[in-house]
C-alpha positions as CSV (number, residue, x, y, z in Angstrom):
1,X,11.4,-14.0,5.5
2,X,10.2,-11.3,8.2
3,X,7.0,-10.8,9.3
4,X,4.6,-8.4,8.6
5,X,2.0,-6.1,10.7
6,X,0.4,-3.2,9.3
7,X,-2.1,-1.2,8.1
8,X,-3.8,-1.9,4.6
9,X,-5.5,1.5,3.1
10,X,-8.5,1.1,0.4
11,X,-9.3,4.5,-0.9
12,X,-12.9,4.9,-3.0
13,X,-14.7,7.5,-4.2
14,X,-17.8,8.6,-2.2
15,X,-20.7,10.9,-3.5
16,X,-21.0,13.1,-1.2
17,X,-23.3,15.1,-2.5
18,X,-25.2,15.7,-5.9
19,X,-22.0,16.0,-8.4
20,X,-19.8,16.0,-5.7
21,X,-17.4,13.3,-5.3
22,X,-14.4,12.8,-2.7
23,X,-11.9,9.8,-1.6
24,X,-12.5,8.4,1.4
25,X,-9.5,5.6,2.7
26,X,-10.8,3.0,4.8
27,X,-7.6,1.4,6.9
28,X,-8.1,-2.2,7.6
29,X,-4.7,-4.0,10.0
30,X,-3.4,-7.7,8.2
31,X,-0.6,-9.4,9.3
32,X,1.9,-11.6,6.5
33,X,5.1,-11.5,5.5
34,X,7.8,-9.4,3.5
35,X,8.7,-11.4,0.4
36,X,11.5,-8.7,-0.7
37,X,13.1,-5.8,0.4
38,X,14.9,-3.2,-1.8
39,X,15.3,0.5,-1.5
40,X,16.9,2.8,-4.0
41,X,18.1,6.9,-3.6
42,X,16.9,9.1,-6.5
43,X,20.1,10.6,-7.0
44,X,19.0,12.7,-10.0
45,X,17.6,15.5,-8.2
46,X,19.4,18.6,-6.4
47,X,17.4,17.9,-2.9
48,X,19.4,18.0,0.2
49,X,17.6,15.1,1.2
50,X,17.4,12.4,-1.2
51,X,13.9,10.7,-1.7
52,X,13.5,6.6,-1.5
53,X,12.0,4.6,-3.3
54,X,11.0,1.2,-2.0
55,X,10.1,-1.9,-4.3
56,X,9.1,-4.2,-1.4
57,X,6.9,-7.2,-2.0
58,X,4.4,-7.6,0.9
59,X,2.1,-10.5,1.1
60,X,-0.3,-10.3,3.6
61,X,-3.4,-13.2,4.7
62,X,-6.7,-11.4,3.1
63,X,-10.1,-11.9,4.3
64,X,-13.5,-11.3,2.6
65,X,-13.4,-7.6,2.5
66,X,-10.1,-7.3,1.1
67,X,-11.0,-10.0,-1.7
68,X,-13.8,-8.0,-2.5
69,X,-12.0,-4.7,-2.3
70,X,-8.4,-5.4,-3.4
71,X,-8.8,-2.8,-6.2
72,X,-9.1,0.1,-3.9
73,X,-5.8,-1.1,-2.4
74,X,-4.1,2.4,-2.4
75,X,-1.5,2.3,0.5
76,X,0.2,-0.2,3.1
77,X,2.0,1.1,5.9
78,X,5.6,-0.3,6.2
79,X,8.6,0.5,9.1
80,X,6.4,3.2,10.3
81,X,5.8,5.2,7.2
82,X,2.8,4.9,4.6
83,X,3.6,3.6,1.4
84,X,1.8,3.6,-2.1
85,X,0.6,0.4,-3.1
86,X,1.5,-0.1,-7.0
87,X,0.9,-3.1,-7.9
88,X,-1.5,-6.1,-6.2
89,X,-1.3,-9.9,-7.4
90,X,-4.1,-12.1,-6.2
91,X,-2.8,-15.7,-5.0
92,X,-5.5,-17.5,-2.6
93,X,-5.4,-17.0,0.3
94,X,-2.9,-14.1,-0.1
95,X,-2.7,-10.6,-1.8
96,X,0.5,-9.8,-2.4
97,X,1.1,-6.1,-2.4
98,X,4.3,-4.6,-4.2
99,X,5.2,-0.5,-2.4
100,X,6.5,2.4,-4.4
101,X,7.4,5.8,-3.2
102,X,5.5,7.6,-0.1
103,X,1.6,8.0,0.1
104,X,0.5,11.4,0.4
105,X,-3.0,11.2,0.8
């Protein structure tokens, strides 16, 4: 199983003013370990350059805030790049945090 170091983004919605409402993501570092790693091309488009798709299983040590907060969990940054975060399970004293395609937020 490798390890894993990385930041953790929590996005929530902020009044900013009356009426006015706009994300904000809060980036939080947590260290744990990759559970899986798979990555798939979409071959059905006519790009030059393929998109990929990642289904990787992260499970990372959570504290307080991200018990508290693990429904805002919008993005976790993997080899570099960040990642959407689309699915969380809760399992004491872990999260574990399944990726999708590429966060662009």
């Amino acid at each position: 199983m490798a390890k894993y170091s990385g930041k953790i983004g929590f996005t929530i919605t902020e009044k900013t003013k009356p009426g006015v409402y706009k994300p904000t993501t809060v980036y939080k570092k947590y260290r744990g370990d990759v559970e899986r790693k798979s990555y798939r091309s979409n071959n059905q488009t006519d790009q030059t350059n393929k998109e990929i798709n990642v289904s990787n299983v992260i499970s990372i040590i959570a504290n307080e805030y991200a018990y508290k907060n693990f429904q805002y969990i919008s993005c976790a940054e993997y080899m570099g790049t960040m990642w959407n975060v689309t699915d969380v399970e809760v399992a004491h004293p872990r999260l574990k945090l399944t990726i999708g395609g590429v966060f662009n937020g």
